[in-house]
Every structure is written in C-alpha cells, then in structure tokens.
C-alpha positions in Angstrom: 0.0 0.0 0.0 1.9 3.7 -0.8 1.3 6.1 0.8 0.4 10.1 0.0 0.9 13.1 1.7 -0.8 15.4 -0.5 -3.2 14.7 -3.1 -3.9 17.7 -5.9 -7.4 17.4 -6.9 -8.0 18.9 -10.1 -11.5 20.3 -10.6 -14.3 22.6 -11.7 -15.4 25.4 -9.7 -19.2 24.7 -11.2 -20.9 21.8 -10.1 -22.0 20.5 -13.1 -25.6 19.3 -13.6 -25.4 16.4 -12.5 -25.6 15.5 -8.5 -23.3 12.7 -8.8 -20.6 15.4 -9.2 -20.9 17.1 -6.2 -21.4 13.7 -4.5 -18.3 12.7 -5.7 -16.4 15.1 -4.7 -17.7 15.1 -1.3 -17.1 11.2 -0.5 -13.3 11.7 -1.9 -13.0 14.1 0.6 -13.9 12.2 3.6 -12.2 9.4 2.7 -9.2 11.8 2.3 -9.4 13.3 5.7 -10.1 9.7 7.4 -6.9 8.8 5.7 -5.2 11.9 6.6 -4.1 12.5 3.2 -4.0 16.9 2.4 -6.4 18.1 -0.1 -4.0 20.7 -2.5 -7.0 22.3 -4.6 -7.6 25.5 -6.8 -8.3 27.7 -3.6 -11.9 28.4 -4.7 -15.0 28.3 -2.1 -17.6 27.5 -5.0 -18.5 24.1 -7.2 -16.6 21.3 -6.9 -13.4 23.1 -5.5 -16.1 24.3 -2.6 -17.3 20.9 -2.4 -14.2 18.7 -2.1 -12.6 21.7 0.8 -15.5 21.5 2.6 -15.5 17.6 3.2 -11.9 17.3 4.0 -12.5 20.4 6.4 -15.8 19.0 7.7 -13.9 15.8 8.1 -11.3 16.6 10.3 -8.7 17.5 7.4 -6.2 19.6 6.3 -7.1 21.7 2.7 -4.3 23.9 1.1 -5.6 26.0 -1.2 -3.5 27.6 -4.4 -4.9 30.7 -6.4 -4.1 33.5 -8.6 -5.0 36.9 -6.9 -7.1 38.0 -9.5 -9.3 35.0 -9.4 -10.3 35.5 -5.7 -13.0 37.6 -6.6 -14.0 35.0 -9.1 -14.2 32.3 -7.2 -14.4 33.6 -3.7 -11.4 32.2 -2.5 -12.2 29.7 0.4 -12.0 31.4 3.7 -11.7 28.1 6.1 -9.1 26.6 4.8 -5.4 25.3 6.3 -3.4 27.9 4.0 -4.8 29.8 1.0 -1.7 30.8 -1.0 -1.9 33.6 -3.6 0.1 33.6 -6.8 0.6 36.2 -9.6 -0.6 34.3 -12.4 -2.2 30.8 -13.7 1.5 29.1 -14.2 2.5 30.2 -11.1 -0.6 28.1 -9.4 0.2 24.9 -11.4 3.6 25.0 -10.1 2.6 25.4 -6.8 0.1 23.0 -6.4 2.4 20.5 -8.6 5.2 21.1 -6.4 3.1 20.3 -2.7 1.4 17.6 -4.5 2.8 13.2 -4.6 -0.4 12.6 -6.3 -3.4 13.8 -8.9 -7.0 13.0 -9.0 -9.0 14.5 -11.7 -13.0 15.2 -10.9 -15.1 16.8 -13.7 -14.8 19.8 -14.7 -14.5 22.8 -17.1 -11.7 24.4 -19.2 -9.4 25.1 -16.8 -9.8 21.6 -15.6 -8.4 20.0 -18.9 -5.7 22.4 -19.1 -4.6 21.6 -15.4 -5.1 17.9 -16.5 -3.3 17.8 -19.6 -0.2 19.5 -18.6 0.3 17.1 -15.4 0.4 14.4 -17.9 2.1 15.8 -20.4 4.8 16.4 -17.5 4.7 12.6 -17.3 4.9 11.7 -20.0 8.2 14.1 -20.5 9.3 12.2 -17.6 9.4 15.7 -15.5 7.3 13.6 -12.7 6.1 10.0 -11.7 3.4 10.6 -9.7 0.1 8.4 -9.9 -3.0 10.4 -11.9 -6.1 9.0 -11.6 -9.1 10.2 -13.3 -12.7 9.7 -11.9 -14.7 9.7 -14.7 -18.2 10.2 -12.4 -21.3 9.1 -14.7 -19.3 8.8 -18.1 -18.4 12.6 -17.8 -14.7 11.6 -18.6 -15.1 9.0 -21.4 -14.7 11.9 -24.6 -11.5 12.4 -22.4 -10.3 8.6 -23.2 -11.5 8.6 -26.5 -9.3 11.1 -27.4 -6.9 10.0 -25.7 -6.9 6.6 -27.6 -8.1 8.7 -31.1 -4.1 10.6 -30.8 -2.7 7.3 -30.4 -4.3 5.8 -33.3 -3.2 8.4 -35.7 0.2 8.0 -34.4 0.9 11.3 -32.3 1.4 9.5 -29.4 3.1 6.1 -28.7 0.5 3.5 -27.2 2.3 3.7 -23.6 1.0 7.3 -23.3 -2.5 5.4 -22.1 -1.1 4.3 -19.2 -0.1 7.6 -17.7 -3.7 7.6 -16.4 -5.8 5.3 -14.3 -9.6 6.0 -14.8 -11.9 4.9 -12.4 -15.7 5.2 -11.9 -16.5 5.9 -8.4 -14.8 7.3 -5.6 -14.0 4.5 -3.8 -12.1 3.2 -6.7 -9.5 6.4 -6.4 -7.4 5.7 -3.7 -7.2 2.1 -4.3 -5.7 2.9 -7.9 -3.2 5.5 -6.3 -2.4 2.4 -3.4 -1.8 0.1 -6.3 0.1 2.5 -8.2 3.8 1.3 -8.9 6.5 3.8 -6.4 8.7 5.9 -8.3 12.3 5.0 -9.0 14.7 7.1 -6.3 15.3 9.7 -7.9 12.4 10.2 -9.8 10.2 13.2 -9.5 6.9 12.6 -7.5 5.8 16.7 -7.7 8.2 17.8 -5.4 10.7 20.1 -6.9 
C-alpha cells in the first residue's frame, strides 16, 4: 500500500448538472481526511473546488488551497481553509500546487480543468514527474476524455504507452485504491516535489 501526503485534486469550480458530481467530490473528501491524506485544490470556495474543501474540512482534514489573486473575486477564494496561497498568475498556481502535490486525481470539470489535466500528464509523460494520476470519470463525464486520448494514439501522435499515464476509475472509492496500487517511483524520480 503507498502512501500520500498530498493529493492535488483537479477540478471545476461549477458543479456541473449532475448530483453525482458534487457527491463525488464530497465522499473523496472524507475518505481523504479519514486517511489523513492533504487536499491541495484550486483555492476556490464554490463548485466542486467548494465541495471537495468543505469535506476534507468537515472531516477533520487539512485543505491547502492555491490561487491567482485576480481569481479571488472570481471564485471567492475559500475562507476556512489550512493555507490559501496567492500567486501572480495561472503558471505560477500549477507549479505550486504540482510542487506540494505526490499525487493527482482529476474530478469533472471545465476548461481550466483540462488544461490543469493535460499539462500534469504531459509532464509525465516528458518524464518531468512520476506521480500516480487517476481520473474519476463520475457518470461517463470523462469518457470523450479517453476517446481522445486513444483517437491521438491511433493516428500515431502518441506512442500506445501514453495510455497508461492515467488510471480512470468510476467511483470514488475506486480512487485511492488505484493511487495504493500505483507502482513507487524509482529514487530519484520526481513525484511533484521540486
């Protein structure tokens, strides 16, 4: 079983319309807290960001969230949490929350959601990291995601191992058990921690 510090948890700051989102969220986060595993989020007090915080919180558990200043008003950056940190810009929050982070679970969401994702695995698969990213593709909301995925692979613009840079998985319980069976690093490897 590995273990995880820090788990950045990539998603919207909607909730979507479907109830299974937010539930989703909310159960990860409990199960996070019980585990004592740190929530790193997006910082934001509203959707799914809102959602996940305010289980681990609820829960007993440490949430550190990671924002751009000019977002705050945005997204009402969340007021309860362990540590909100403030960045300058949108880069400057991925790095962050990539460098506090040993793991990434993906939950649905928006734009800025598939930008987080694809860069943490684009990182992967440029060998910058080895950390475990697992998708939780609630209700089919994440199956375009595979698709395409396996539709750049079959016109050759990735090599076939790029599938296996992500673990999707259909309900929250299934998360953590895909980050436990996730194969360690090699010393020396990065795991998010610059």
């Amino acid at each position: 079983m590995t273990s995880f510090g820090s788990i950045c948890v990539l998603c919207g700051s909607g909730e979507g319309d479907a109830p299974a989102y937010r539930a989703a969220a909310v159960a990860l986060g409990r199960e996070m807290a019980a585990r004592k595993i740190r929530l790193i989020f997006g910082g934001g007090s509203i959707g799914l960001m809102g959602a996940i915080a305010d289980a681990v919180i609820e829960a007993g558990g440490e949430a550190i969230g990671v924002i751009p200043d000019f977002l705050i008003r945005y997204e009402v950056g969340h007021k309860r949490l362990s540590r909100l940190v403030v960045t300058d810009s949108m880069h400057e929050r991925k790095r962050r929350m990539f460098e506090m982070a040993d793991a990434f679970v993906v939950l649905p969401g928006g734009l800025g959601t598939l930008d987080e994702t694809f860069e943490i695995v684009t990182w992967k698969q440029l060998g910058l990291h080895a950390a475990p990213i697992v998708v939780l593709d609630v209700d089919g909301y994440w199956t375009p995601l595979r698709a395409l995925i396996d539709a750049v692979i079959a016109a050759r613009f990735a090599h076939p191992k790029v599938s296996e840079l992500v673990t999707f998985v259909s309900s929250p319980d299934e998360v953590l058990a895909a980050l436990d069976a996730a194969p360690q690093p090699a010393p020396g490897v990065a795991t998010g921690h610059l």
